[in-house]
Residue, then its C-alpha position, 0 to 999 in steps of 0.5 A: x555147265x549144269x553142275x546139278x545134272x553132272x555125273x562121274x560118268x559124263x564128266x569122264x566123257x567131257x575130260x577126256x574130249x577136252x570139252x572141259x579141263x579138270x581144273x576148270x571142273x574143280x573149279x566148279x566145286x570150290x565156287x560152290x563150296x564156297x557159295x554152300x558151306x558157310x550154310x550148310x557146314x559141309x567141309x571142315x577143310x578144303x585142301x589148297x592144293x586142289x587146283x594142283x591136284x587138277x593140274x596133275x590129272x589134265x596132266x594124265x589126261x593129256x597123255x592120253x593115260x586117263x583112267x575113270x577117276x582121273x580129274x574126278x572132284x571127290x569128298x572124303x570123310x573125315x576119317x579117312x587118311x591122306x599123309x600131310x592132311x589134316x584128319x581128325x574124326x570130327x573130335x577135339x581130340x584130334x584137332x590139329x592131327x596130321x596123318x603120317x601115312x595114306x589109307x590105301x583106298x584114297x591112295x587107289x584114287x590117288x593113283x588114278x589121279x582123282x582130286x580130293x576136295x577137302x576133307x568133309x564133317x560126321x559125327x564122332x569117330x563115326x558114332x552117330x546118324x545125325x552128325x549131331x555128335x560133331x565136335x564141329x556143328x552139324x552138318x545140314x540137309x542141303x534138301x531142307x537145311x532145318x533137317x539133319x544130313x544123317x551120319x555118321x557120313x553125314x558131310x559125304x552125303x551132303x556135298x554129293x546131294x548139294x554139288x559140292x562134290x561129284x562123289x565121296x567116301x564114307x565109311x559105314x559101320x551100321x548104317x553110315x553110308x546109307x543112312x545118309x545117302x537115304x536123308x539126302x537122296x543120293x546113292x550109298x553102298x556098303x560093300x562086303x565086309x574085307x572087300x575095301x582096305x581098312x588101312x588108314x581108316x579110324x577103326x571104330x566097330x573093327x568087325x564092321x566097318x566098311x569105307x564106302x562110296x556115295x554118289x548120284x548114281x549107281x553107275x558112279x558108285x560102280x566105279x569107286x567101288x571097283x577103283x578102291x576094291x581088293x586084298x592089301x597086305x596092311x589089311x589082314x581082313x581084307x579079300x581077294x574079289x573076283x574079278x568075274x561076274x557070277x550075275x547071269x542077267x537072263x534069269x530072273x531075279x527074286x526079290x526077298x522082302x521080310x513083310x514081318x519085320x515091316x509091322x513093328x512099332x517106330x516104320x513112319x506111315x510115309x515109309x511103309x506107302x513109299x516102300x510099297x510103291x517101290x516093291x510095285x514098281x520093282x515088280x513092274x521092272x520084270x522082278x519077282x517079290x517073294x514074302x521071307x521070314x528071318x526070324x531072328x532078325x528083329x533082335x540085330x539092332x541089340x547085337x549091334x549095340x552091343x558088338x559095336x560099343x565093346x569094339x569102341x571101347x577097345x578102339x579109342x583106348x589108343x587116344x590117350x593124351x601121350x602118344x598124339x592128338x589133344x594132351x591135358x595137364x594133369x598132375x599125374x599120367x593117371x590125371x593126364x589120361x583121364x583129362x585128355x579122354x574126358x575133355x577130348x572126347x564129346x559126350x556119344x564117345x563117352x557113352x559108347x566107351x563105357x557101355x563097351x567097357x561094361x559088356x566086357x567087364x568081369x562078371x558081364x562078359x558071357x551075359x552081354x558081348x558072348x551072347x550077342x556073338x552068338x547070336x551073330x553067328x544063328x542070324x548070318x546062318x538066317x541070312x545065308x540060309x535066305x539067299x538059298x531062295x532068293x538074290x537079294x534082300x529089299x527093306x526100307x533104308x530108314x524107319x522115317x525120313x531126317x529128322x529136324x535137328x535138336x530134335x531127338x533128345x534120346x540117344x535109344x531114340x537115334x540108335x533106333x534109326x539103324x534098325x534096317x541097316x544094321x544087320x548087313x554089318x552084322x552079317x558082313x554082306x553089301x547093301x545099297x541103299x537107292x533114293x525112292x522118293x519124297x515126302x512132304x512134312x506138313x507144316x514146312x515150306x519146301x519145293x520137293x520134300x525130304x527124300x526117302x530110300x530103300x535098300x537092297x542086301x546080297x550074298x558077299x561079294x555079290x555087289x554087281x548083282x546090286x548095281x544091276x537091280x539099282x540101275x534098273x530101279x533107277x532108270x540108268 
């Protein structure tokens, strides 16, 4: 079986017609884990009832009951809840956590009975886009190792890009689903804000975070995307999604592209040519390409910055040493919060707190977090205002391709990578980011290059429209 050229889609046609057993198709996976891991340190576990969980699929199978992720190998991040497993968003704090209950996204694959492999690294409570900031080692680019994956699904991309599993899911709260699906050549999406459960996902920014699928196309990501989608009752932010398409495929479809934001400082030259390349050949598809302006849209990376921090804060008071999680000695419950925080907790963590503590400090609230909530509001009026004339937004999906690990020092330097994503976070649309081709880094001895991406936002709840241009863009 050529693993590397294996789908969801095909493996769908090959279970069904007995060609290939779910057991022997997860077996596939774990030999490759196994093989790839210890490199690549993709898995911080691999769950030992996968052979199991094949058995109950061929089961379904068998009964002739399949459905489109019945048997299917999946990752999931280390964020996101299965009961009985081990879940410890990739910190100390959490290291031997087992989660008492299921996010309901795993529990819709579940019930279609897809097998989960194992859960998968990123970086802290997914602060990062590096995978750097894992308490666990970093997770390495399985397209040149010396590399980083991207984060903070990091782990997700990875073992999609390097076999080790047939399609994840990761959560993206600026950027961390695409950002490393762009580092490792593979298909990411953030899908409407409310438009897939938050229940049973660590809350890091809970006004932007997103679970999210990665896979090798954009017909598979189609398929997580509708398994995991819909309105829960545990979720108050959740959304009822239509259950019609409002995409009419005989119009032709404007492509925005804000050439303004393109000209700032920081957009690697290797970018900027590939993505000129891709606005060609989307044009060359039957596309129309319109200039826009979003005037407000260079100030998203601030907001962010400054929403998502005061957010962390909030969020990451609940790990306090008492209720769960890793506990210090101290010789008072003031002592004991401060050790466990101060041990627990990796150095990105920290910092994030205390900015986030500090924007909504007395004094500096109204300065810092209320007029970064404004201005949220002026740029998802821009954005709003922008799909009156166009369907889709394209940009870059990194300012530069993955950078070799240890190599920024700074974090301004690593918070700058999020500068395209972002602001469909801010603004609560779905965005996808595609791989658009490979660059060479010279000096580096490598058969292929880094892979590169480019990303498309759209109106809420417009994902089809965004599977429709990736699949042409792509060739599927």
């Amino acid at each position: 079986m050529e693993i590397e050229k294996l789908t969801i889609k095909e493996a769908r046609k090959l279970l069904d017609s007995k060609q290939l057993s779910a057991q022997e198709l997860s077996e596939n996976y774990l030999k490759n884990i196994e093989a790839k891991n210890k490199d690549l340190n993709v898995y911080l576990e691999v769950y030992d009832d996968v052979l199991q969980q094949a058995e109950k699929a061929q089961k379904i199978i068998n009964d002739g009951k399949s459905k489109d992720l019945t048997g299917i190998p999946l990752a999931i991040k280390d964020n996101i809840l299965i009961k009985g497993k081990r879940v410890s968003g990739a910190s100390k704090i959490l290291e031997n956590y087992k989660a008492t209950y299921t996010a309901t996204a795993t529990q819709k694959l579940i019930d279609q009975g897809a097998v989960f492999l194992g859960r998968v690294n990123m970086d802290e409570f997914a602060m990062g886009g590096s995978t750097e900031n894992s308490a666990f080692g970093v997770t390495k680019n399985p397209c040149n190792p010396a590399h980083v994956a991207g984060g903070s699904s990091g782990g997700s991309a990875a073992a999609v890009s390097a076999q080790m599993a047939l399609g994840a899911l990761g959560s993206d709260t600026g950027g961390s689903v695409r950002e490393p699906a762009s580092f490792c050549g593979v298909v990411g999406l953030k899908p409407t804000y409310g438009s897939v459960s938050r229940y049973g996902l660590m809350a890091m920014g809970s006004s932007l975070d997103i679970i999210g699928p990665i896979t090798k196309t954009v017909s598979d990501a189609e398929i997580i995307f509708n398994a995991i989608k819909g309105k829960d009752v545990f979720d108050s932010t959740s959304i009822t999604f239509p259950t019609s398409s409002a995409l009419k495929k005989e119009e032709k479809i404007t492509i925005g592209v804000p050439y303004h934001i393109l000209e700032q400082e920081g957009i690697s030259e290797d970018v900027r040519k590939n993505f000129d390349e891709s606005v060609a050949k989307i044009k060359d598809l039957g596309f129309e390409i319109k200039d826009i302006k979003l005037p407000n849209i260079d100030k998203s990376l601030a907001i962010y910055y400054i929403i998502m921090p005061a957010e962390v804060s909030s969020n990451m008071a609940r790990f306090d040493g008492i209720r769960y999680g890793f506990s210090a000695d101290g010789a008072d419950l003031l002592d004991v919060y401060e050790k466990s925080k101060g041990q627990g907790f990796g150095k990105e963590v920290r910092r994030r707190i205390l900015l986030g503590t500090y924007v909504l400090s007395s004094g500096y609230y109204d300065t810092y977090y209320g007029k970064a909530m404004s201005a949220r509001k002026i740029i998802s009026k821009e954005f709003a205002e922008a799909f009156k004339n166009v369907d889709a937004i394209l940009t870059p999906t990194t300012p530069s391709p993955a950078w070799k690990i240890g190599e920024k020092t700074s974090p301004l330097e690593s918070y700058l990578i999020d500068i395209f994503t972002v602001t469909a976070n801010i603004v609560g649309a779905p965005a996808i980011s595609l791989p658009s081709g490979f660059v060479k880094i010279d000096g580096e001895d490598q058969s292929v290059g880094l892979p590169l991406g480019i990303q498309f936002m759209s109106p809420h709840m417009s994902e089809d429209l965004l599977f429709y241009i990736g699949k042409k863009f792509l060739g599927e």
